[in-house]
N, C-alpha and C positions, 0 to 999 in steps of 0.2 A: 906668117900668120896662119894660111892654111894649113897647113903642114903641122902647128900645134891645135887647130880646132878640129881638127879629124880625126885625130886618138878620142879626145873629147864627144867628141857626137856621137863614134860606132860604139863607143863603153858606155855611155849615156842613153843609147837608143836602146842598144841589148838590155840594160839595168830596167828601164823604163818596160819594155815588150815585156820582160819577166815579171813583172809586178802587175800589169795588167793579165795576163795569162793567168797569173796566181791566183789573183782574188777573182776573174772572173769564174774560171772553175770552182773555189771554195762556192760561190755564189750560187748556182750551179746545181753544187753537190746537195749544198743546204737546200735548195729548194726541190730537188728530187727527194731528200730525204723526210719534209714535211710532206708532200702529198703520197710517200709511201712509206708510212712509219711500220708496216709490218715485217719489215727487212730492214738489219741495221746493214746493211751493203755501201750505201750511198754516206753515210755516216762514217764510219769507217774508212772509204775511201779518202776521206778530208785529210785523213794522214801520210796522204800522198804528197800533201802537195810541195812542200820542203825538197823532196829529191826532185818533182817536176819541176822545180823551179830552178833548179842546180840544172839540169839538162837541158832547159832551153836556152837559160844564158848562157851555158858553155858552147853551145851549139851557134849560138849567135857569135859571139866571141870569136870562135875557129873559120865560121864563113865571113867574115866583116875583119879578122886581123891584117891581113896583106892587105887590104885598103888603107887601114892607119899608116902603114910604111915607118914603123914601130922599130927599132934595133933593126934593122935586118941583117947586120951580121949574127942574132939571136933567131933568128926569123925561123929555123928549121925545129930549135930546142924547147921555142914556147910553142910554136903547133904541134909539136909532138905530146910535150905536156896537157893541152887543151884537148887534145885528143884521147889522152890515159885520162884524163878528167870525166870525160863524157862517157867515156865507155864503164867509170865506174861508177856514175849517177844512173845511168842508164840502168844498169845490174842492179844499184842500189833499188830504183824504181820500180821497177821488173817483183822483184821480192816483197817490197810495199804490196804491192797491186795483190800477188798470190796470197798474201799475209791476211789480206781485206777480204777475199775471198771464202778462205777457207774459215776465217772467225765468221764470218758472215752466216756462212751453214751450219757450222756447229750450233751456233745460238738461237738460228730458226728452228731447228732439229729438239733440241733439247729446250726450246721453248712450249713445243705443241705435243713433244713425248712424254711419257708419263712410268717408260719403262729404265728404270736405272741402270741395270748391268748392258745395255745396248748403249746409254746416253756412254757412260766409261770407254765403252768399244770404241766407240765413233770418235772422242777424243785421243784417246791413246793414237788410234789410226792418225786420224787429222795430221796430229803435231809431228809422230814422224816422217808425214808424209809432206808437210810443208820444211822440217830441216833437212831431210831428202833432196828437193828442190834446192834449197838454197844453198845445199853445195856444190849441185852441181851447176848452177849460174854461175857462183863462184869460180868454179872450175874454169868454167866458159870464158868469164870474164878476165879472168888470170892469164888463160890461153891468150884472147884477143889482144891482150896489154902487150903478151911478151912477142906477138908478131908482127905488131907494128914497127918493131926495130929492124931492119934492113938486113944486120948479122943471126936474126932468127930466120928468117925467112932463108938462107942461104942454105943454114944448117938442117932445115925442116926435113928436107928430102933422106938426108941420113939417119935421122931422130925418128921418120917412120920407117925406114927400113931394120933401125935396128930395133923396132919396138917387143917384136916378138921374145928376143934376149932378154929386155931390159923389163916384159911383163914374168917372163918367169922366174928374175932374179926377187922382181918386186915381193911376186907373190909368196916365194920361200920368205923372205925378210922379214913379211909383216901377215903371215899364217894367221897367226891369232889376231890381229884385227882384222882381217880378212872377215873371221868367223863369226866375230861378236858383231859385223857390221849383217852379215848374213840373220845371224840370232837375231839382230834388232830387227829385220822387217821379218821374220818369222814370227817374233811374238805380237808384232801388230798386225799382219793378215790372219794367224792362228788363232786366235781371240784366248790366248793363254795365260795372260795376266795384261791388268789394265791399270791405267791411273786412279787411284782411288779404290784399290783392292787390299782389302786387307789378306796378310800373308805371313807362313811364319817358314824364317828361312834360319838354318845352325839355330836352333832354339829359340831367336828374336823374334818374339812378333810385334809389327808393326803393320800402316799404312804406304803404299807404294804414292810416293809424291814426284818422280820423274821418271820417264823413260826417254833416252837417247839411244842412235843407233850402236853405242858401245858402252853404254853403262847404265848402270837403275838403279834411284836411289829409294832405300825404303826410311821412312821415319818411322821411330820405336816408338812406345808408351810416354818413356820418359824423353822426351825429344831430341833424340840421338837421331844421327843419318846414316845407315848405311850403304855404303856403295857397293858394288859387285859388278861386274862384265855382265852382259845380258847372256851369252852364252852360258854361264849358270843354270839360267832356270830354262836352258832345251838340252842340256847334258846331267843334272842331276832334279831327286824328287822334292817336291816342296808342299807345301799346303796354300790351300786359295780358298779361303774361309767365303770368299763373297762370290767366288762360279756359281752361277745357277741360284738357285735359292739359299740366301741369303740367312734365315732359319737357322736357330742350333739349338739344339739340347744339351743340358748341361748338368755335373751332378757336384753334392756339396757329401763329405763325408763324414762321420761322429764317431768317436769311439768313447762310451760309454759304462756305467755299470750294468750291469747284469739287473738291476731293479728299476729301471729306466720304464715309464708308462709310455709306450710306444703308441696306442691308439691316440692319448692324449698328445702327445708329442705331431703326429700325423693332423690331429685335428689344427692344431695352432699353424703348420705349415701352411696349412690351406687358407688358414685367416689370414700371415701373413703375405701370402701369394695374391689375393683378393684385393689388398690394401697395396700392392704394389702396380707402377704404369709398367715398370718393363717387361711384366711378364704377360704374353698373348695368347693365353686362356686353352694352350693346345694339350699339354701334356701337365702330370706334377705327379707326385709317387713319392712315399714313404717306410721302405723294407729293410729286414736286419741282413745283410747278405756274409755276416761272417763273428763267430767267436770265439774267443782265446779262454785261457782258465783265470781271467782277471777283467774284461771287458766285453762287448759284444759291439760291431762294425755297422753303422745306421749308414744308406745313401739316401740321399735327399734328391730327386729328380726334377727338373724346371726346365719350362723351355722360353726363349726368347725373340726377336726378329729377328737380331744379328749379333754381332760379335760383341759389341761395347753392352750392348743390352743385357746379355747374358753374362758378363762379368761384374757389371753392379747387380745384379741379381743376384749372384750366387754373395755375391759379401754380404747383403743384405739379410739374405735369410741364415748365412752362419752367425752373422751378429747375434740375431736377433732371438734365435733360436737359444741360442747360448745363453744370453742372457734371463729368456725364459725360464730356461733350467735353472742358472743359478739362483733366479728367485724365490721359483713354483714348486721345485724339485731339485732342491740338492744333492739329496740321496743320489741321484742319477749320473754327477760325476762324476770321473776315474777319480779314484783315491791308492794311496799306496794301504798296503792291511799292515802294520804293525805284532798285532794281537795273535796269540794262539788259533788256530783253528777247533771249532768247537770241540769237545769231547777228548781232546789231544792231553789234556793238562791229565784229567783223569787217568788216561789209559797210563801216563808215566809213573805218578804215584800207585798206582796199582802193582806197576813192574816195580819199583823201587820197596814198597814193605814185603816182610817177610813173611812165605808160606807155614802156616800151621804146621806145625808136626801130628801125625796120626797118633803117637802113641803117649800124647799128653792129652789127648783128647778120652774122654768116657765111656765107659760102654754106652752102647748106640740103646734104644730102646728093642727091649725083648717081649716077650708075650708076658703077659700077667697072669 
């Protein structure tokens, strides 16, 4: 009868202590995070408590199993398992905790800042710097799993002596991850492109929506994802529409006839500039910067905040503009010429009848 209620009470006790543990921390957490609702830290951390609770029963579990006197011909195969259990709750844990941390600051940081291309910095940074961590816990933890086996621990001594070998094989092997793992934490201490940059790479432009330590994806217009190596953009040139100020100017272009009322034309851009939100009042301009023997070359200049800004602008004012014309001023668009050039028709019927003869003509007038 002993002997069955003792399994019973150490799996019952550890069950019980971990539920107690649990909700007394959630309790806890809640109640630090109401009397300091300026930090979601305490908040956040409440997402710990799943893997705390996984490590203290495992933890209990592995000190209280050789009391139940359980299998003990198993006895060595489930402590060993209870013991790769903990140590992956543990890791599991460990990563929770930095996760809460590092959201924590971001969210305070970019709750009291007001400057955008620093708030982008600080996350780009953040996130590779939190899956940075988490591989190498992983690592850690990997490590700790496979040396609790008796035949690692043997072989240890040879596996560091021969490491120096087996890093330079590595490193030939996997060169290019090597570099894009290098490129990832270059472009996030380098402040060279960030989450939430717009960018235009092989002629796509889009928004940058991830960076990892070996790859970046950019989302297009039409919501395409591109991916690429991060070493990309520290070995070739790219555009980073949103470095620094954010700002563009922008131009819209016409080709025209030759009869086109340009002051008039210049005035209505300006009305429509006036009636539009995207445009920020900096810059606008209306010149003919080029003609051919059939049209003449209008740019239309505007300027916007940013880059989405400055692309419905400029459709806005080619519409519109356009449509102006065809209203106000037809004359003004390109036409193909069919017709004669003036004077042309003449000049052929002239060559075409025939020259007088001088000596059918009369004597000329003489003196009287």
């Amino acid at each position: 009868m002993e002997s069955a209620l003792r399994p019973v009470l150490v799996i019952g006790f550890a069950v019980l202590l971990t539920l107690v543990v649990g909700w007394t921390v959630d309790r806890s957490l809640r109640a630090a995070d109401q009397r300091h609702p300026e930090t979601p830290l305490w908040g956040l951390l409440r997402r710990c408590r799943l893997p705390l609770q996984v490590v203290v029963c495992t933890a209990m579990l592995r000190a209280g199993y050789r009391a139940t006197r359980m299998w003990p011909a198993h006895a060595g195969a489930i402590g060993q398992a209870l013991v790769l259990v903990l140590i992956a709750a543990s890791a599991w844990l460990v990563v929770r905790v930095a996760a809460a941390a590092i959201d924590s600051s971001y969210a305070r940081y970019a709750a009291t800042s007001r400057d955008v291309p620093k708030i982008r910095r600080l996350r780009t940074q953040l996130t590779l710097i939190q899956r940075s961590f988490t591989a190498v816990v992983g690592v850690i933890a990997v490590a700790s799993m496979l040396f609790t086996f008796p035949e690692m621990r043997t072989v240890g001594a040879s596996v560091l002596a021969s490491a120096g070998i087996i890093g330079i094989v590595a490193g030939v092997a996997a060169q290019s991850t090597l570099s894009n793992l290098f490129a990832g934490l270059q472009i996030a201490f380098g402040d060279m492109v960030r989450i939430g940059d717009t960018v235009v790479v092989d002629g796509e432009w889009g928004e940058v929506e991830e960076i990892t330590l070996t790859y970046l994806s950019v989302r297009t217009w039409d919501e395409r994802r591109i991916t690429m190596p991060v070493s990309y953009f520290t070995s070739k040139p790219f555009e980073n529409w949103s470095r620094g100020d954010p700002r563009m100017t922008g131009t819209v272009f016409f080709h025209l006839d030759h009869a086109v009322p340009v002051d008039a034309m210049r005035k209505r851009l300006l009305e429509i500039l006036e009636q539009t939100a995207e445009w920020d009042h900096r810059a606008w301009g209306l010149v003919v910067i080029d003609t051919t023997p059939t049209t003449v070359q209008l740019r239309a200049l505007l300027t916007a905040r940013d880059a989405s800004d400055i692309f419905n602008l400029r459709c806005i004012v080619r519409e519109q503009l356009i449509d102006w014309l065809r209203c106000e001023h037809p004359y003004a668009l390109p036409r193909i010429s069919t017709a004669a050039a003036p004077g042309r028709h003449e000049d052929r019927e002239r060559e075409a009848s025939p020259m007088p003869n001088p000596e059918h003509l009369g004597p000329g007038p003489g003196p009287q």
